[in-house]
ROSE-4610 file (N, C-alpha, C; in Angstrom, 1 decimal, always signed):
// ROSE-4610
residu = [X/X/X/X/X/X/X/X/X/X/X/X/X/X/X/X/X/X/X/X/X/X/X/X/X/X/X/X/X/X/X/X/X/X/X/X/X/X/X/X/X/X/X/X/X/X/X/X/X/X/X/X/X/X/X/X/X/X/X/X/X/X/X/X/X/X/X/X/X/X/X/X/X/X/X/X/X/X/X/X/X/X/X/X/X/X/X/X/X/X/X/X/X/X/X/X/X/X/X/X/X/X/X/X/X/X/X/X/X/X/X/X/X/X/X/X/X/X/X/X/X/X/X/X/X/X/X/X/X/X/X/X/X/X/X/X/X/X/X/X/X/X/X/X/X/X/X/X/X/X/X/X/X/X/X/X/X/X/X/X/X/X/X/X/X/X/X/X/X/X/X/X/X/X/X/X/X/X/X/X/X/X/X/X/X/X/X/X/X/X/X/X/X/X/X/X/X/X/X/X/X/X/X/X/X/X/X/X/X/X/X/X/X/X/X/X/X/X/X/X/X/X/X/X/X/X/X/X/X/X/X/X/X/X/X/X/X/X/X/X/X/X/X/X/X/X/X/X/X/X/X/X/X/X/X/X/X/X/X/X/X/X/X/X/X/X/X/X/X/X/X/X/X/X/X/X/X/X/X/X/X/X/X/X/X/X/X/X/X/X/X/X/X/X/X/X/X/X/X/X/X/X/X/X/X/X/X/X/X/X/X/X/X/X/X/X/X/X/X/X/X/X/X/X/X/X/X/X/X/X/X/X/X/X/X/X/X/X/X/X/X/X/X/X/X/X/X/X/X/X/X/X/X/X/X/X/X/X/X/X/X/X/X/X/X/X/X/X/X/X/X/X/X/X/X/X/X/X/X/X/X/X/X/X/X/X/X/X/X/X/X/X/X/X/X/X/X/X/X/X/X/X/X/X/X/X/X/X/X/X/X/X/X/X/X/X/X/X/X/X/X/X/X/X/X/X/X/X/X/X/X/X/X/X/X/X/X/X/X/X/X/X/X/X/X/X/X/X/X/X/X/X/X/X/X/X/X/X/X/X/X/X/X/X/X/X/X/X/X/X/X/X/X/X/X/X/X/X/X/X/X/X/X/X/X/X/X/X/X/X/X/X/X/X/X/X/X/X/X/X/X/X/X/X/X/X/X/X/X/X/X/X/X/X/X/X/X/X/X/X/X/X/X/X/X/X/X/X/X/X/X/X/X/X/X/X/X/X/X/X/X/X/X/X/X/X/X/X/X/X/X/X/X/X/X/X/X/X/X/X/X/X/X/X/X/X/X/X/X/X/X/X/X/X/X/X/X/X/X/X/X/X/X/X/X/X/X/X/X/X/X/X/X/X/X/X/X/X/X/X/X/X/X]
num = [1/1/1/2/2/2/3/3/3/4/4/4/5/5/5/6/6/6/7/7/7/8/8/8/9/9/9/10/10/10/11/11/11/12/12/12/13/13/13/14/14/14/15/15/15/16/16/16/17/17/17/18/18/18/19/19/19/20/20/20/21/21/21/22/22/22/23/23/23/24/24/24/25/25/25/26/26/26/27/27/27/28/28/28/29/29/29/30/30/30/31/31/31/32/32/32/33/33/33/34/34/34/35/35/35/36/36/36/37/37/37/38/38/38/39/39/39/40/40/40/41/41/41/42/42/42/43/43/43/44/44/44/45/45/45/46/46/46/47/47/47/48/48/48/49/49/49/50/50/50/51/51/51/52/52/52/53/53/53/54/54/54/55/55/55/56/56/56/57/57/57/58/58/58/59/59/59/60/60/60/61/61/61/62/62/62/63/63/63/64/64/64/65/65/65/66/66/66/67/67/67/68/68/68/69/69/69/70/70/70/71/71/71/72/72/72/73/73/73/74/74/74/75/75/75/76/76/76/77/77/77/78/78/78/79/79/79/80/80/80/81/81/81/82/82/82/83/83/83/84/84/84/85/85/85/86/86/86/87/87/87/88/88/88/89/89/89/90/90/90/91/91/91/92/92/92/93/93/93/94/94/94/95/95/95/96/96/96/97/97/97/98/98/98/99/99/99/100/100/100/101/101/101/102/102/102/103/103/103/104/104/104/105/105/105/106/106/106/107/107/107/108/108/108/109/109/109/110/110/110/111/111/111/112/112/112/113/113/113/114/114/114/115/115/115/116/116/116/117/117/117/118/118/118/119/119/119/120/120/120/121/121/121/122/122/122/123/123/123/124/124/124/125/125/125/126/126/126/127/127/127/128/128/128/129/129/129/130/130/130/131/131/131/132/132/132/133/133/133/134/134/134/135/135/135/136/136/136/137/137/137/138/138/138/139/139/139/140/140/140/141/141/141/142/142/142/143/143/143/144/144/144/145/145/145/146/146/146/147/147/147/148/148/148/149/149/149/150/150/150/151/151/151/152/152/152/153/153/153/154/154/154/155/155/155/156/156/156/157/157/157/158/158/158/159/159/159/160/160/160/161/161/161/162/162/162/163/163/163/164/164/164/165/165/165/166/166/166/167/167/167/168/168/168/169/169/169/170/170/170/171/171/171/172/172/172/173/173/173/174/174/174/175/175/175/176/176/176/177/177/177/178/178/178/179/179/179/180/180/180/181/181/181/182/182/182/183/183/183/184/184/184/185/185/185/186/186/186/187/187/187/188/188/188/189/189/189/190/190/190/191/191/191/192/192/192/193/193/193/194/194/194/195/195/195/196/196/196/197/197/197/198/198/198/199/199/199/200/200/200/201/201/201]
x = [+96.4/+96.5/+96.8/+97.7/+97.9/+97.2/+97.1/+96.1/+96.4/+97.9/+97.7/+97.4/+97.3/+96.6/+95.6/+94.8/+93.7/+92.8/+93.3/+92.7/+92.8/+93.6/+94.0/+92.9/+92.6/+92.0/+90.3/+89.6/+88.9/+88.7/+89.6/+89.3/+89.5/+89.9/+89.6/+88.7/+87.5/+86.1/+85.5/+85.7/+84.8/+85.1/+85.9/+86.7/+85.9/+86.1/+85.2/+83.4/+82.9/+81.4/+81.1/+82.4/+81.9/+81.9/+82.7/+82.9/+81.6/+81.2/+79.9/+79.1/+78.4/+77.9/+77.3/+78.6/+79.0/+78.3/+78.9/+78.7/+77.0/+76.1/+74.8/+74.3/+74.7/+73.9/+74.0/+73.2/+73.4/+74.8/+74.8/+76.2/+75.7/+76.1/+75.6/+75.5/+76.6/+76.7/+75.8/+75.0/+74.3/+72.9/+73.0/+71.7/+70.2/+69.4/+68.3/+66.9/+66.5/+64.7/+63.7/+62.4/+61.6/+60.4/+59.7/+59.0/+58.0/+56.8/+55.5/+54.6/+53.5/+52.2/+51.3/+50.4/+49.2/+47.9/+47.2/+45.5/+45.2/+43.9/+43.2/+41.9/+40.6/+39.8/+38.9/+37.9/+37.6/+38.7/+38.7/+39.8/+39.4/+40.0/+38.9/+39.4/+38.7/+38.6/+38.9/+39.6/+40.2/+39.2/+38.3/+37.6/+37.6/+37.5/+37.4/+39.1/+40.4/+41.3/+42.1/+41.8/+42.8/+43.7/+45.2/+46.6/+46.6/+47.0/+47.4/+48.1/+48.0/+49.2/+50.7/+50.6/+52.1/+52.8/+52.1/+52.4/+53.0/+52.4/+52.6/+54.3/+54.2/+55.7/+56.9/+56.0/+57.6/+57.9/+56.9/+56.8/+58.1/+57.8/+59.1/+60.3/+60.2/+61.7/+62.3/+61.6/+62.5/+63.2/+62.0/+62.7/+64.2/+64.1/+64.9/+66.4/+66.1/+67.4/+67.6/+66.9/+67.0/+67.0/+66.3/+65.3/+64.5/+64.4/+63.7/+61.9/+61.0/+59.7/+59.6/+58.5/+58.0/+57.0/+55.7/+54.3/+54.1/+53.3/+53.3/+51.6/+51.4/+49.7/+48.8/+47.9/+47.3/+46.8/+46.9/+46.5/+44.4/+44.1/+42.6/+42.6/+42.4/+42.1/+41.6/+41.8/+40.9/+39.6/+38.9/+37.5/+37.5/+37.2/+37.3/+36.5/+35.6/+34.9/+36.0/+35.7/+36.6/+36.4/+35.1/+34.4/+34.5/+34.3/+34.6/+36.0/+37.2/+38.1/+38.9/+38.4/+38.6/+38.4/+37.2/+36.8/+37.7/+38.1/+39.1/+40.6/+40.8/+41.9/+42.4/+41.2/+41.3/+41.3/+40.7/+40.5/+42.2/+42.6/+43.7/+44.9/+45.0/+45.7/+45.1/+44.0/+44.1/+44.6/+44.1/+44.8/+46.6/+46.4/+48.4/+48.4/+47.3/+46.8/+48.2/+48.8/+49.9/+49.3/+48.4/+47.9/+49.0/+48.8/+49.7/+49.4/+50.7/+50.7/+51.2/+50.6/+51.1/+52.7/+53.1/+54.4/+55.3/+56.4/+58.1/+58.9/+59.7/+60.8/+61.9/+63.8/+65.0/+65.5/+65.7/+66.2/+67.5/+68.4/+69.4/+70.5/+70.0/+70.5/+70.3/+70.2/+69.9/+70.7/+71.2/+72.2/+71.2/+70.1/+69.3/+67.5/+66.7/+65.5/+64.5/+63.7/+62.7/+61.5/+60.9/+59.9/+58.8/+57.4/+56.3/+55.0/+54.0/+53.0/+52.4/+50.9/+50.2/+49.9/+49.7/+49.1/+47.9/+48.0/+46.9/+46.4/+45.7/+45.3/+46.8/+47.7/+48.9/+49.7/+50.0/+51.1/+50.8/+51.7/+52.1/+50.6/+49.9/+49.1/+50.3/+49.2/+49.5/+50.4/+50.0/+50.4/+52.1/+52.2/+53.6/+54.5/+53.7/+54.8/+55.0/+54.3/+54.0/+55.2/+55.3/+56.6/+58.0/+57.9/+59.3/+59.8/+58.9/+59.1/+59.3/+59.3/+59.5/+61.1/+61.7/+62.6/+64.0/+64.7/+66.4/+66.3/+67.1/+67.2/+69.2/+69.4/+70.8/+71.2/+72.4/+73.1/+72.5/+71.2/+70.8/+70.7/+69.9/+69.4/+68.5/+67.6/+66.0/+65.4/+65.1/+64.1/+62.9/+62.5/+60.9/+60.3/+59.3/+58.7/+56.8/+56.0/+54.9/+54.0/+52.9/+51.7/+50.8/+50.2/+49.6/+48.7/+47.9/+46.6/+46.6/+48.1/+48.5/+49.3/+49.6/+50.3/+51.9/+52.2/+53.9/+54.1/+55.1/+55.9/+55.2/+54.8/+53.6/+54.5/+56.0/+56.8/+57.0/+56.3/+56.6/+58.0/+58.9/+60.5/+60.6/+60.4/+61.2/+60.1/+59.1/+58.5/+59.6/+59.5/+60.0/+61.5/+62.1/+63.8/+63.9/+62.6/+62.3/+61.9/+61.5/+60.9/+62.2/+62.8/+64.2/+65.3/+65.9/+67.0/+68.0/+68.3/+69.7/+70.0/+68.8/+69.4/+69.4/+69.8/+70.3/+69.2/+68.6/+67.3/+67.7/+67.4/+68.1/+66.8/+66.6/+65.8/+65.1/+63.6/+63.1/+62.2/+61.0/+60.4/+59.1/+57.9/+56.3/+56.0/+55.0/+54.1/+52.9/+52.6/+50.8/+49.9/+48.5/+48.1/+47.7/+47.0/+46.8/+47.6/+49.0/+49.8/+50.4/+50.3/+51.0/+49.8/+48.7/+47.5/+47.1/+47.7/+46.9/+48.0/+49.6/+50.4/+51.6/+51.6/+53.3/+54.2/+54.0/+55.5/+56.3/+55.0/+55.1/+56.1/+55.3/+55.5/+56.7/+57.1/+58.5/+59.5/+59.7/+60.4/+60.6/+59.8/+60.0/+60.7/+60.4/+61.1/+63.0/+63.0/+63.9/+65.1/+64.4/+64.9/+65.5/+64.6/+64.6/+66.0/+66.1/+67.2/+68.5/+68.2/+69.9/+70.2/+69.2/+69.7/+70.2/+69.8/+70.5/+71.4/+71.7/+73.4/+72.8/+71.7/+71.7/+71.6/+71.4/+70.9/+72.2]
y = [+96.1/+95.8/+97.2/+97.1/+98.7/+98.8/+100.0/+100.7/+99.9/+99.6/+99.2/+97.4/+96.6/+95.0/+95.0/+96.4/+96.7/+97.4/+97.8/+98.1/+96.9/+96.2/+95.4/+94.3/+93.8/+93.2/+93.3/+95.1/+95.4/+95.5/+95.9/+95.4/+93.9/+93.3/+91.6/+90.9/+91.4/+91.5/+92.3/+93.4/+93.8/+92.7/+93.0/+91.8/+90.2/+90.0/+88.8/+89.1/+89.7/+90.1/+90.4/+91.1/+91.3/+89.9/+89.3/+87.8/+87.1/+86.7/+85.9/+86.8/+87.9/+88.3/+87.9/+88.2/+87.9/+86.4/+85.4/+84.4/+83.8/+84.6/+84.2/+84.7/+85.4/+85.8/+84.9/+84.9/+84.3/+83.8/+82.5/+82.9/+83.2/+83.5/+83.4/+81.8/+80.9/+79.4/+78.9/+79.1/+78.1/+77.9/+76.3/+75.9/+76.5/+76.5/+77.5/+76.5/+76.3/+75.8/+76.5/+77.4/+77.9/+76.5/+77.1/+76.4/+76.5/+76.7/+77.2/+76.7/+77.1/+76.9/+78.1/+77.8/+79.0/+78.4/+79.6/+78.9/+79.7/+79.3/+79.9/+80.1/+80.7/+80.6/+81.8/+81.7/+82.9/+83.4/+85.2/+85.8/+86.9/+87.2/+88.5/+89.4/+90.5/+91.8/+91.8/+90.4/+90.5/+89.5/+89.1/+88.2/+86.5/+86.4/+84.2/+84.6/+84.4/+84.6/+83.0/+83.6/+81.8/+81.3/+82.5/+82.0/+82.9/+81.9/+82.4/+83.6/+84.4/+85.7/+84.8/+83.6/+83.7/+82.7/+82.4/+81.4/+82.5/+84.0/+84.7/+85.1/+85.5/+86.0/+84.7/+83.2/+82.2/+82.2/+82.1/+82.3/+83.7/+84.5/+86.1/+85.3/+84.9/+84.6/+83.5/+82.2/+81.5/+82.1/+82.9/+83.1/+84.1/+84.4/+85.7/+85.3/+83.7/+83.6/+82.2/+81.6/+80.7/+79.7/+79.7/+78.3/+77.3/+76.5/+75.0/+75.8/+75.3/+75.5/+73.9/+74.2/+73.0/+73.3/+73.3/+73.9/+72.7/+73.1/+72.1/+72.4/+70.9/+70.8/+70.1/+70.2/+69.1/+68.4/+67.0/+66.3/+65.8/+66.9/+67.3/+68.7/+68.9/+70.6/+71.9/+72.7/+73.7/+74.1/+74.3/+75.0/+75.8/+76.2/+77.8/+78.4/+79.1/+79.5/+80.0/+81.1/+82.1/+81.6/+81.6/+81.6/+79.9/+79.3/+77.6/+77.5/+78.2/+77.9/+78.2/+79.7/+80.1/+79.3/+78.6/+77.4/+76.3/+75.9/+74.7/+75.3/+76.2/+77.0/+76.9/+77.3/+77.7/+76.6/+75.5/+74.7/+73.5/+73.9/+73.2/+73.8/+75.2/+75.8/+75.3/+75.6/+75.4/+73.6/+72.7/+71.4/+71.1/+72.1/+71.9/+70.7/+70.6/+69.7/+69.6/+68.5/+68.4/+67.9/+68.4/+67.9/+67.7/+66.1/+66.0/+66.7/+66.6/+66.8/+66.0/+66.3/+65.6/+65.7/+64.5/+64.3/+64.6/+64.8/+65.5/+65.7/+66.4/+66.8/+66.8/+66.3/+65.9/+67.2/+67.8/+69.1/+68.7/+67.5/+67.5/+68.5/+68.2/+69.3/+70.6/+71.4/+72.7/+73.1/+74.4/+75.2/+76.0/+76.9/+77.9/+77.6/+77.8/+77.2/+78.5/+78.8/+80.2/+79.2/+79.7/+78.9/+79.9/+79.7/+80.7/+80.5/+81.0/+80.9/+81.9/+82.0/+83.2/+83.1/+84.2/+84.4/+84.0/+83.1/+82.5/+82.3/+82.9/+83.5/+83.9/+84.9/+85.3/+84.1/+83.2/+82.3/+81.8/+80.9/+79.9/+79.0/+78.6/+77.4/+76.2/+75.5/+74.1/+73.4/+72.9/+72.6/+72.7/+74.0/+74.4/+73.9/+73.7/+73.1/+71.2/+71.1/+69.2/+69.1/+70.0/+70.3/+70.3/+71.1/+71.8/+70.5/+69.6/+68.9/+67.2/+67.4/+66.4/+66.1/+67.1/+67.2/+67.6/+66.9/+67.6/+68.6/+69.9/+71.2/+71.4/+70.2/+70.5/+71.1/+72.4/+72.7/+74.0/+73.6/+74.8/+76.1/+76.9/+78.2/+78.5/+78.9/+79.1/+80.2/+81.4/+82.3/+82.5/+82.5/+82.5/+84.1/+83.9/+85.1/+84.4/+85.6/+85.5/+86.6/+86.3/+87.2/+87.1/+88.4/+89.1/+89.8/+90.1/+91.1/+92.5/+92.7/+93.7/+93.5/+91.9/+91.1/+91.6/+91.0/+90.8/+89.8/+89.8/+88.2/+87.3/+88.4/+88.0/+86.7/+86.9/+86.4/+84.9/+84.7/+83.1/+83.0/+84.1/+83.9/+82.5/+83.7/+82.9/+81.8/+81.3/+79.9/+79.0/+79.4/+78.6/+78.3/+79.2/+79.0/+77.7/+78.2/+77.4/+75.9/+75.7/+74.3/+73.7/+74.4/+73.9/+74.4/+73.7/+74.5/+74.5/+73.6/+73.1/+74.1/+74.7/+75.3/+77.0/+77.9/+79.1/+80.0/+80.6/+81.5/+83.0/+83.4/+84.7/+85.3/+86.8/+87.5/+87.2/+87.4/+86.9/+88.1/+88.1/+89.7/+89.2/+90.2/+90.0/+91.1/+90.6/+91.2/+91.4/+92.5/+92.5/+91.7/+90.6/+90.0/+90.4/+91.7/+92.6/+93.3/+93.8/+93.9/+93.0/+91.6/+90.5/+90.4/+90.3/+90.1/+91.2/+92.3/+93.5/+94.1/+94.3/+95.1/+94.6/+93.7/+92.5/+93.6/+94.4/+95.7/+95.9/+96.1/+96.7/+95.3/+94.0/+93.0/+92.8/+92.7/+92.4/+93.1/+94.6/+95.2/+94.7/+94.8/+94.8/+93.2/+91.8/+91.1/+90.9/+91.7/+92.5/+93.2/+93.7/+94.7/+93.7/+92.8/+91.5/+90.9/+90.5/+89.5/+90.4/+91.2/+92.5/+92.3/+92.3/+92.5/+91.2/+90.2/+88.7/+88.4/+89.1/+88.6/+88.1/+88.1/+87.1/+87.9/+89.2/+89.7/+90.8]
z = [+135.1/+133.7/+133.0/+132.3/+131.3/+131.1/+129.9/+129.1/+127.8/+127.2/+125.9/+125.9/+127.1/+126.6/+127.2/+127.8/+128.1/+126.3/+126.0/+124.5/+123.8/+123.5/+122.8/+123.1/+124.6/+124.4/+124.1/+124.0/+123.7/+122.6/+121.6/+120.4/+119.7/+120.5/+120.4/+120.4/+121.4/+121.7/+120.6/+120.4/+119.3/+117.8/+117.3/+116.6/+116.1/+117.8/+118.0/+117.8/+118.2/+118.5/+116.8/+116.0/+114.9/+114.0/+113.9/+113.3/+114.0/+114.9/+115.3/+114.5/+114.4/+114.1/+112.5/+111.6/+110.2/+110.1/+111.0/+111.0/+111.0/+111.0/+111.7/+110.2/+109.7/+108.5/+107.4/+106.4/+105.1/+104.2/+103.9/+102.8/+101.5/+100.4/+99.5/+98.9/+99.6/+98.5/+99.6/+100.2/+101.1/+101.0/+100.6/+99.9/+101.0/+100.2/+100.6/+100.1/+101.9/+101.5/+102.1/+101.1/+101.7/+101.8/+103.2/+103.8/+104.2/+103.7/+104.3/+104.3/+105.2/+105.0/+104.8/+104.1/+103.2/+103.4/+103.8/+103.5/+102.2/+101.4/+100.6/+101.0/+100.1/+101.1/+101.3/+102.4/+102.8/+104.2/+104.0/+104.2/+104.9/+106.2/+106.8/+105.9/+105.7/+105.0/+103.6/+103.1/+101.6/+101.1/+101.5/+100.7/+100.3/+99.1/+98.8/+97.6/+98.8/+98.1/+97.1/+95.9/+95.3/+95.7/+96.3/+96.5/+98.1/+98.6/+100.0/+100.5/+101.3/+101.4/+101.9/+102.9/+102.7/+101.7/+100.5/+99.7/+98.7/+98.8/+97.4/+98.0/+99.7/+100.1/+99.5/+99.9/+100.1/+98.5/+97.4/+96.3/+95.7/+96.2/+96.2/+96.6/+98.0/+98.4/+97.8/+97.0/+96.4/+95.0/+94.4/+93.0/+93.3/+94.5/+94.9/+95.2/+95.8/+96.4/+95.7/+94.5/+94.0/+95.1/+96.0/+96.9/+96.5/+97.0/+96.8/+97.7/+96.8/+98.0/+98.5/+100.0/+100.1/+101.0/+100.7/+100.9/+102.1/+103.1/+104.2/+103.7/+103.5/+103.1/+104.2/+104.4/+105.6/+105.1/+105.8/+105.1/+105.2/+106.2/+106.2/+105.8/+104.7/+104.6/+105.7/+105.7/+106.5/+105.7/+106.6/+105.8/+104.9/+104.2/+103.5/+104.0/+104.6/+105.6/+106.6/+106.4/+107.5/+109.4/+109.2/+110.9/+111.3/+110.3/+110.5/+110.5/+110.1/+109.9/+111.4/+111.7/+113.0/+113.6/+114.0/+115.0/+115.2/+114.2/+113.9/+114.8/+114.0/+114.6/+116.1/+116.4/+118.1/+118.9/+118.7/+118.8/+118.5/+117.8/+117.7/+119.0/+118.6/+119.5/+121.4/+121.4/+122.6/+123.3/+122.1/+122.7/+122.1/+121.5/+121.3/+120.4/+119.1/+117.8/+117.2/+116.5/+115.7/+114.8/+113.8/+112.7/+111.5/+111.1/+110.4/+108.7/+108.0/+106.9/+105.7/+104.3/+103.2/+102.7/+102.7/+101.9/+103.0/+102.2/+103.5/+102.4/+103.2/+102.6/+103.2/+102.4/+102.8/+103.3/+104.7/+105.1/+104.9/+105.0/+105.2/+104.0/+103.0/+101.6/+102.3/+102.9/+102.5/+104.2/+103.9/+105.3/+105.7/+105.1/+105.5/+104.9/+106.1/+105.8/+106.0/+105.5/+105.6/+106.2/+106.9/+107.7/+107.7/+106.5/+106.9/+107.4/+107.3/+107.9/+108.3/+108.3/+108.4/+110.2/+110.9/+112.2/+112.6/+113.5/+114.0/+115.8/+115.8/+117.7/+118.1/+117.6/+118.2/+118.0/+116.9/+116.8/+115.5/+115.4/+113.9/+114.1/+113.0/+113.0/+113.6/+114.1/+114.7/+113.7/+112.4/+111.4/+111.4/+111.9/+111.5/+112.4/+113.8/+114.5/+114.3/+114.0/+113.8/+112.9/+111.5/+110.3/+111.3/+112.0/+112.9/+113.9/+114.7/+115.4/+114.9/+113.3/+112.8/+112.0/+112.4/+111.5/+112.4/+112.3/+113.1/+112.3/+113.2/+112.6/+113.1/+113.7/+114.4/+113.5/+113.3/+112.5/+111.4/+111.3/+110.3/+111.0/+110.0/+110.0/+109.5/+110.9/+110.5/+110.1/+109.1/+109.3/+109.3/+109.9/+110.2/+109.7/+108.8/+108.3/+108.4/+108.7/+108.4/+107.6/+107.4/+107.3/+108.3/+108.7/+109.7/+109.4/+110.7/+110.3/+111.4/+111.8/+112.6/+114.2/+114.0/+115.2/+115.1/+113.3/+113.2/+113.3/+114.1/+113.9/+115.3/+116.4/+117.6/+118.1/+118.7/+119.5/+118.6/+117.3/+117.2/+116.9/+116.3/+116.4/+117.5/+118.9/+120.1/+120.5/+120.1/+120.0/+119.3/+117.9/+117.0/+117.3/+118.3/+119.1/+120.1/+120.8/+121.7/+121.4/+120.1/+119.3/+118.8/+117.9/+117.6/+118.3/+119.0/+120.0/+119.2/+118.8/+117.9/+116.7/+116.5/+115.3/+115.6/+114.5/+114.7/+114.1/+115.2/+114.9/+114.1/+113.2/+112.7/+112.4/+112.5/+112.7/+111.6/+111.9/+111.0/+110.4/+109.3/+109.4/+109.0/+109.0/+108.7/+108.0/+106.9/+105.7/+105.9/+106.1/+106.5/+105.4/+105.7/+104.5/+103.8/+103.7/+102.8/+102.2/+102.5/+101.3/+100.4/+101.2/+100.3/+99.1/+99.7/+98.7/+97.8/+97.7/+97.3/+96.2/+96.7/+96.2/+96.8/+94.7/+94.9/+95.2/+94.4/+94.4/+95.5/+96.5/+97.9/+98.7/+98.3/+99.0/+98.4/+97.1/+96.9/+97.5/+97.2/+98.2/+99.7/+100.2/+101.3/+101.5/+101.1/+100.8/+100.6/+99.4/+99.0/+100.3/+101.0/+101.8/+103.0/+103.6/+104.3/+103.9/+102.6/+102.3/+102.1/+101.6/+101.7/+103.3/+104.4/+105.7/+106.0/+105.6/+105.5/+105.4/+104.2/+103.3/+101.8/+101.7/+100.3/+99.1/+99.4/+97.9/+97.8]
């Protein structure tokens, strides 16, 4: 093979590699639903909090990108009791619990879905996946964002890939719960910063 349909076709590949790439990100016209779940409650280190840490993040991201919310509620509350709440917790996780929840919502309207939730024994509450496995995702685009207590995102990305195959996982980012609870400033930015890397802002 020459050298010049030897370049040629390397820059065809880059070319290409760069268009998929483009393609996975945000459009600006594409309808937008954030999606979360939030506890309130007692809260390790922050106390008996009224508004959830990831309710105050999905709360930033829709006014940001003019999104639809839609709060995944259970339809048995959690405890407010931190140590009762843990119990419940763990206890779901380990039987793989699909506790249902209140209401639904039409995903079919929307091209890009934010998917939140706080960290729970190293993963999304149960809750979150009962939401994810009730809904075709064929076609969309998921970002998964949480609040944390020094985990991150604690691999639920590639859970949540693995739950919806059909749809297109795009990196997603995490808020420690005490900055979302303590310092919006901090938490908007960084928000902020999240959706410029998207395409949306």
């Amino acid at each position: 093979m020459d050298m010049t349909r030897r370049n040629f076709i390397k820059l065809a590949g880059v070319a290409g590699l760069l268009f998929s790439i483009k393609k996975v990100h945000a459009a600006a016209n594409e309808k937008i639903l954030v999606v979360y779940f939030s506890r309130t409650g007692e809260e390790y280190s922050l106390g008996n909090i009224t508004k959830g840490n990831t309710e105050i993040v999905a709360e930033i991201i829709a006014q940001k990108t003019g999104g639809n919310l839609f709060e995944i509620k259970p339809v048995t509350p959690y405890p407010d009791s931190y140590e009762e709440c843990k119990k419940v917790a763990s206890r779901e996780k380990a039987t793989k619990a699909r506790p249902p929840f209140v209401g639904g919502v039409d995903i079919s309207n929307y091209d890009l879905i934010f998917v939140g939730y706080p960290i729970w024994y190293g993963d999304a509450p149960q809750i979150v996946y009962t939401f994810l496995e009730n809904y075709d995702f064929g076609g969309k685009k998921i970002v998964p964002f949480c609040t944390h207590g020094g985990s991150g995102l604690s691999s639920t990305d590639q859970t949540i890939s693995m739950t919806c195959p059909t749809a297109k996982i795009l990196q997603g980012f995490a808020i420690s719960g005490s900055i979302a609870q303590n310092n919006f400033s901090r938490t908007e930015s960084i928000v902020v910063e999240n959706l410029k890397r998207l395409g949306l802002t």
